[in-house]
C-alpha positions in Angstrom: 129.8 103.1 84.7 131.1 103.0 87.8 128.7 106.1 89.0 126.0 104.0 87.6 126.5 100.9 90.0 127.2 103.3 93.2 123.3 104.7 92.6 122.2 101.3 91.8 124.2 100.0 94.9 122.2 102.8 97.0 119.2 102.0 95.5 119.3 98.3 96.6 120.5 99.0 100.3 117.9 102.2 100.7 115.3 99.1 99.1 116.5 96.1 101.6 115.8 98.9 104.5 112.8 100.0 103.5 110.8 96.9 102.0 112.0 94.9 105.3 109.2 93.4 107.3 108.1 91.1 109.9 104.3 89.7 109.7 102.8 87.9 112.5 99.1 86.8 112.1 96.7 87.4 114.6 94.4 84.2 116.0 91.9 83.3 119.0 88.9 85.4 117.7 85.8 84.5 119.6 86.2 86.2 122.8 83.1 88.2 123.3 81.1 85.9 124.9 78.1 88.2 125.3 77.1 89.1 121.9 78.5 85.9 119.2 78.2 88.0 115.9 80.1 90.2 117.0 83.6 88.0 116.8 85.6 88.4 114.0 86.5 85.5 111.5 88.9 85.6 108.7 92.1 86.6 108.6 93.9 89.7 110.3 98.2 89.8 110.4 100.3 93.2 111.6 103.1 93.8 110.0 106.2 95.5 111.4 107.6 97.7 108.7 111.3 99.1 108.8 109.8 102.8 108.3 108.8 102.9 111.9 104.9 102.0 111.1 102.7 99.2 111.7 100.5 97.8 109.2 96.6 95.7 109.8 95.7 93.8 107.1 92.5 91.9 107.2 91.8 90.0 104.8 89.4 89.2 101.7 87.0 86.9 104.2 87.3 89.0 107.2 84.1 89.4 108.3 81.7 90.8 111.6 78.2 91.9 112.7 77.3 95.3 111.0 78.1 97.9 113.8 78.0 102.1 113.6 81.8 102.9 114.3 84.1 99.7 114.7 87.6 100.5 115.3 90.8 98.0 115.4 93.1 98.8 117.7 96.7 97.6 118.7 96.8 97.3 122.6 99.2 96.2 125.2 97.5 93.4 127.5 100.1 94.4 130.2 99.0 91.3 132.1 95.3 91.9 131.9 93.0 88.7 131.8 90.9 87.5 128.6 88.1 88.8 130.8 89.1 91.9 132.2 90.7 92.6 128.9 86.8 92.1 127.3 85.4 94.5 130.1 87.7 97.3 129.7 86.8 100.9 128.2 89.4 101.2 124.9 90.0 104.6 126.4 91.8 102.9 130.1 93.7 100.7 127.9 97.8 101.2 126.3 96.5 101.1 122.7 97.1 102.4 119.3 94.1 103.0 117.2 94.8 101.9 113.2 91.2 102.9 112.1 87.6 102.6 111.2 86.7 99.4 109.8 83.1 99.5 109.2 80.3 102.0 109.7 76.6 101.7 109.1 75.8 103.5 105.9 79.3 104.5 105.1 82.1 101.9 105.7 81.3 97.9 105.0 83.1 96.4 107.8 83.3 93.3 105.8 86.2 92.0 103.9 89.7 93.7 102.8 91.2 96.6 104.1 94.9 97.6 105.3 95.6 100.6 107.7 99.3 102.2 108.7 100.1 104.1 111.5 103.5 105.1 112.9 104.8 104.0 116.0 105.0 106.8 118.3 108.7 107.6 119.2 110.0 106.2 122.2 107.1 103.5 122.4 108.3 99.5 122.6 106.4 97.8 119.7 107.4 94.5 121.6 104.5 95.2 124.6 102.0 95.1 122.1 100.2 91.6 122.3 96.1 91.8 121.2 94.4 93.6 118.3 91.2 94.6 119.3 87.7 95.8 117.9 85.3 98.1 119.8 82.9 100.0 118.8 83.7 103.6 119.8 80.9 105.1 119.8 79.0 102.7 121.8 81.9 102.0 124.4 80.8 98.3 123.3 83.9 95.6 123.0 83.5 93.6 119.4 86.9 91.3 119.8 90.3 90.5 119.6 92.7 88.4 118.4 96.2 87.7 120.1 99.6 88.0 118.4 102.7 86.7 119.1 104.6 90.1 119.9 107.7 90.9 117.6 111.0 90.9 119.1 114.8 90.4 118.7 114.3 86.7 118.3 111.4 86.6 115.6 112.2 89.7 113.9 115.7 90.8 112.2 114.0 95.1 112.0 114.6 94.6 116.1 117.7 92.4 116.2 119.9 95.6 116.9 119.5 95.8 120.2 115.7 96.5 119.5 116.6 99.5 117.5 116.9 99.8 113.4 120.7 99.9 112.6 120.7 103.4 111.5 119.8 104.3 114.8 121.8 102.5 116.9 125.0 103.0 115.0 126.5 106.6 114.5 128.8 107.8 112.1 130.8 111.1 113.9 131.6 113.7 113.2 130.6 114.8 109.9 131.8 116.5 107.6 135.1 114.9 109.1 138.8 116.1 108.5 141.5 113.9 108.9 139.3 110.9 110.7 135.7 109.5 111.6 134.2 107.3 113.8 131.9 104.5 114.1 130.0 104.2 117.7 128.2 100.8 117.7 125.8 100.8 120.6 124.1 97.1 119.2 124.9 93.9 120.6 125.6 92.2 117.4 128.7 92.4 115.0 128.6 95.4 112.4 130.6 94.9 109.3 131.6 98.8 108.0 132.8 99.8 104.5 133.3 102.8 102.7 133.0 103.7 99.2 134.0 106.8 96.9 131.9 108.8 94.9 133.2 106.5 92.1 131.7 103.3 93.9 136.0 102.6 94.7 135.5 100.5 97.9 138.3 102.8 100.0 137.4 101.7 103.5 136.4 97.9 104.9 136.1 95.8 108.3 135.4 92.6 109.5 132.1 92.1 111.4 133.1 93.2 114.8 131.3 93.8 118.3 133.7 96.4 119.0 131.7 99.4 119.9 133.8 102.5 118.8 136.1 102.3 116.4 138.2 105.3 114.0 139.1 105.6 110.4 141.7 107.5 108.9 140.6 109.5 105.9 144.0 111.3 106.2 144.9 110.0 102.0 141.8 110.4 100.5 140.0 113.5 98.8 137.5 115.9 100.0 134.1 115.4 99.0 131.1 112.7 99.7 131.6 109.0 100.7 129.1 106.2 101.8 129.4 104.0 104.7 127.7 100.8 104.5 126.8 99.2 107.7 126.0 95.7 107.9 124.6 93.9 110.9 123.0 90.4 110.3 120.1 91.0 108.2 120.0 94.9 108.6 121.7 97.1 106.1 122.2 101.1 106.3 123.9 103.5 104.4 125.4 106.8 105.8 126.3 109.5 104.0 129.6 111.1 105.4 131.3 114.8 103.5 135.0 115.1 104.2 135.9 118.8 104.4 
């Protein structure tokens, strides 16, 4: 039984981590000012998933003027005007491309459609502020929409010091002998416990700020434990093998 709720208990952290996300919608369509079909109406959100992706939805009424090769994009405004921002080539602007949202012939750019992309590593997801349309093949600006950018204070997945908890917390060294240690390099309390292969609860803390702290595992046996992390509304699980 108790081997049971240890995989159940891994199955609901590994779920919490996985399944958490942060939605902001994107509004203030409307800003090509040359060519009016072109702006988008309907609804568009991004969504900041704990798996290090991004997700566009648009929704069911999202609609636009027919084009041959419209592309949303996620860009960084970096300061850039409305205008300027309307004027520039998608290929001189900081910009992640999530796909092709309507062709002539092939792809109806009208209506639902959801696209994921990962977030290339090392880039700050915070900078990016506009979803844009262009038409690539053209070089000819559709729209875009503004967001409010996620961060620490709108979005628990970068509360951590702007990095997932797995990441910014490590677990060393392991396997481990007689001890192991927990490096917190957040800015926010962790709460650590560990549990035995029989889901025993063998180790546990207090949240604490308390960036390196060390564990004895000098009376207990060799073999696989999990340490549960806990830091506001993030939760990891480590696996740790003492030799």
């Amino acid at each position: 039984m108790k081997i049971k709720l240890l995989v159940l208990l891994c199955a609901i952290f590994s779920a919490q981590l996985i399944n958490a996300q942060c939605t902001e919608a994107a509004t203030d369509f409307g800003n090509n000012t040359n060519i009016s079909s072109y702006n988008i109406s309907g609804d568009v959100s991004v969504t900041l998933n704990a798996n290090n992706t991004v997700t566009l939805d648009l929704a069911d009424n999202f609609m636009t003027a027919a084009g041959p090769d419209i592309r949303a994009y996620f860009v960084k405004s970096n300061g850039l005007s409305d205008a300027a921002l309307a004027n520039s080539l998608v290929a001189n602007l900081d910009a992640l491309q999530f796909g092709l949202v309507g062709a002539i012939g092939s792809v109806n750019q009208n209506g639902a459609k959801s696209f994921t992309i990962s977030i290339p590593s090392g880039d700050d997801i915070s900078e990016y502020d506009r979803v844009l349309f262009y038409c690539l093949q053209f070089n000819q600006f559709w729209d875009f929409g503004k967001i409010t950018p996620f961060s620490g204070a709108t979005c628990s997945l970068l509360s951590v010091n702007e990095k997932s908890l797995s990441k910014a917390v490590n677990v060393f060294p392991n396997p481990a002998n007689d001890y192991f240690e927990v490096a917190n390099d957040s800015q926010n309390e962790l709460a650590i416990a560990v549990y035995d292969f029989l889901g025993n609860k063998v180790i546990a803390t207090e949240p604490s700020r308390v960036k390196k702290q060390s564990f004895s595992l000098a009376n207990l046996n060799s073999g696989v434990y999990l340490v549960q992390l806990k830091s506001n509304d993030q939760r990891a699980v480590k696996k740790l093998i003492k030799r």
